[in-house]
C-alpha positions as a Markdown table, in Angstrom:
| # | Residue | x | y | z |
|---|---|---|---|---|
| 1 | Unk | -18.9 | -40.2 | -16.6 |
| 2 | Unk | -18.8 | -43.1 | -14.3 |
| 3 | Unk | -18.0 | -42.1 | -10.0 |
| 4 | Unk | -14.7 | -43.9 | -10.5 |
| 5 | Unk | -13.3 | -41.4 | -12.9 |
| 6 | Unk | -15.3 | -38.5 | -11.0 |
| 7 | Unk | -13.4 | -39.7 | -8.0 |
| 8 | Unk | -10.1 | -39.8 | -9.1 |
| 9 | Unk | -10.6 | -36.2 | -10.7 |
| 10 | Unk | -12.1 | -34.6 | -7.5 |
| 11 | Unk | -8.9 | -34.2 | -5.8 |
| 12 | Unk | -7.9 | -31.7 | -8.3 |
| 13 | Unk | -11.2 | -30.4 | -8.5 |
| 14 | Unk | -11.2 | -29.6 | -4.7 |
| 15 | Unk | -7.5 | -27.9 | -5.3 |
| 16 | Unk | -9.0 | -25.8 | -8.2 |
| 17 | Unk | -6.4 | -27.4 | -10.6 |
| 18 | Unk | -8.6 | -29.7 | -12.6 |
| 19 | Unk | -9.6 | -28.9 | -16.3 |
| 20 | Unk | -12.5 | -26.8 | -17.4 |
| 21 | Unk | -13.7 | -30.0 | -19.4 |
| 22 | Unk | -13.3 | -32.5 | -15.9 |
| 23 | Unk | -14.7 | -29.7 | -13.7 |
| 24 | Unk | -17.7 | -29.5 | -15.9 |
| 25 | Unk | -18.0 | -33.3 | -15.7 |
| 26 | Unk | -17.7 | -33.4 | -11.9 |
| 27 | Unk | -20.5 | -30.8 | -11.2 |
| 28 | Unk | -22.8 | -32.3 | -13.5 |
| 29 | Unk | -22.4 | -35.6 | -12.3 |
| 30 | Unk | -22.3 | -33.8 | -8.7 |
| 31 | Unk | -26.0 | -33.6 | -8.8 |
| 32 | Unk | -27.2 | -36.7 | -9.6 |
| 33 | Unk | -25.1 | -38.6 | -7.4 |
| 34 | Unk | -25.5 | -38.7 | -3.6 |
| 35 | Unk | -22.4 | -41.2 | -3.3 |
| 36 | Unk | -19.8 | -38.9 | -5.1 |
| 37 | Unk | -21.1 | -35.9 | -3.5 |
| 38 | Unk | -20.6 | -37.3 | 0.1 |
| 39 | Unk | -17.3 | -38.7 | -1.2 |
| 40 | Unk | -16.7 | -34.7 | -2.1 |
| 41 | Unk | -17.5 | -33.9 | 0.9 |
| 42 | Unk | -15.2 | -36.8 | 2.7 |
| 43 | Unk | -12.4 | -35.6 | 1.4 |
| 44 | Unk | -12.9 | -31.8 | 1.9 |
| 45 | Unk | -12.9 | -32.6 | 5.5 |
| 46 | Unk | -9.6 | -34.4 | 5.8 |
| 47 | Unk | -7.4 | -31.6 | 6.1 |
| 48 | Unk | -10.2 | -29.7 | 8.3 |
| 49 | Unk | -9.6 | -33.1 | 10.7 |
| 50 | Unk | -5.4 | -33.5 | 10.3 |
| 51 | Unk | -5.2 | -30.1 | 11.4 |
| 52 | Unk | -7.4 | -30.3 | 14.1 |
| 53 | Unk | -5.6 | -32.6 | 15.4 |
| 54 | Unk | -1.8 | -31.4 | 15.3 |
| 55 | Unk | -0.7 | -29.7 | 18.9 |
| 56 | Unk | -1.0 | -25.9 | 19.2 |
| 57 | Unk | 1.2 | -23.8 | 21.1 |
| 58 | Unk | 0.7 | -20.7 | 22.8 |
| 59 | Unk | 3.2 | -18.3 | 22.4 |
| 60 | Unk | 2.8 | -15.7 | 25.0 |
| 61 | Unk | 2.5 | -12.3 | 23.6 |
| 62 | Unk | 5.0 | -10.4 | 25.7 |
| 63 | Unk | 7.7 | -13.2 | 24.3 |
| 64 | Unk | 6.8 | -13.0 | 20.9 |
| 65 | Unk | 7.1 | -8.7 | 21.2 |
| 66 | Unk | 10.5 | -8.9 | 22.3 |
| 67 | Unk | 11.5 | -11.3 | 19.9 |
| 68 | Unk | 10.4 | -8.8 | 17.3 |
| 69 | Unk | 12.2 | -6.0 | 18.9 |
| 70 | Unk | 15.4 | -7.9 | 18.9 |
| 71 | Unk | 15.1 | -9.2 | 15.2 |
| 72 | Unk | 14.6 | -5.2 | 14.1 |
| 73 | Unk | 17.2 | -4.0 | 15.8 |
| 74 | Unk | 19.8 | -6.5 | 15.3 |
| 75 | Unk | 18.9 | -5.9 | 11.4 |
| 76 | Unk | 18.8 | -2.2 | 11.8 |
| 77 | Unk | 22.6 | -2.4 | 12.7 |
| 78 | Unk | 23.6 | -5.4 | 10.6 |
| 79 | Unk | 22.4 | -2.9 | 7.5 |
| 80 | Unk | 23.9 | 0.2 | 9.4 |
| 81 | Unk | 26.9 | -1.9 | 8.9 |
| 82 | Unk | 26.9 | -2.7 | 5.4 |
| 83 | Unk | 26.0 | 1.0 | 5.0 |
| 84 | Unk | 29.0 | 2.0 | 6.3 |
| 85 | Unk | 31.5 | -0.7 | 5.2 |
| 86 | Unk | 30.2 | 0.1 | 1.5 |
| 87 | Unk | 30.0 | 3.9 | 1.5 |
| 88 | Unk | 34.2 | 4.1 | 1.5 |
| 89 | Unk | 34.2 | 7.7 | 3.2 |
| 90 | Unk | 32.0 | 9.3 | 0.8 |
């Protein structure tokens, strides 16, 4: 297979959702072709760089427990609630 048809299989290669018969075509031509393996390699690390590059934010820990306790309790009544609007008496 020529490294124009290995190329345009390899995205689905690298997602795992290329065919056994194309994924069997790709490694084989994998090793006998520098180009298509650095192009492999290329295009594994795109992701690995977009996300490097996206802003992080630190979300102190303190903040982010007392979130949590809030959300848990706030559902804890909403279904204490329910509980008792659906239970008629009984």
């Amino acid at each position: 297979m020529d490294c124009l048809k290995i190329k345009e299989i390899i995205p689905s290669y690298i997602i795992h959702c290329a065919t056994d018969e194309d994924v069997l075509a790709v490694e084989e031509h994998l090793c006998v072709c520098q180009d298509c393996r650095r192009y492999l390699s290329d295009q594994m690390e795109k992701p690995r760089k977009v996300f490097a590059q996206l802003p992080t934010k630190e979300i102190p820990a303190k903040a982010n427990t007392i979130e949590y306790i809030i959300l848990s309790l706030g559902a804890i009544i909403f279904i204490g609630l329910l509980i008792l609007l659906f239970s008629n008496g009984e």
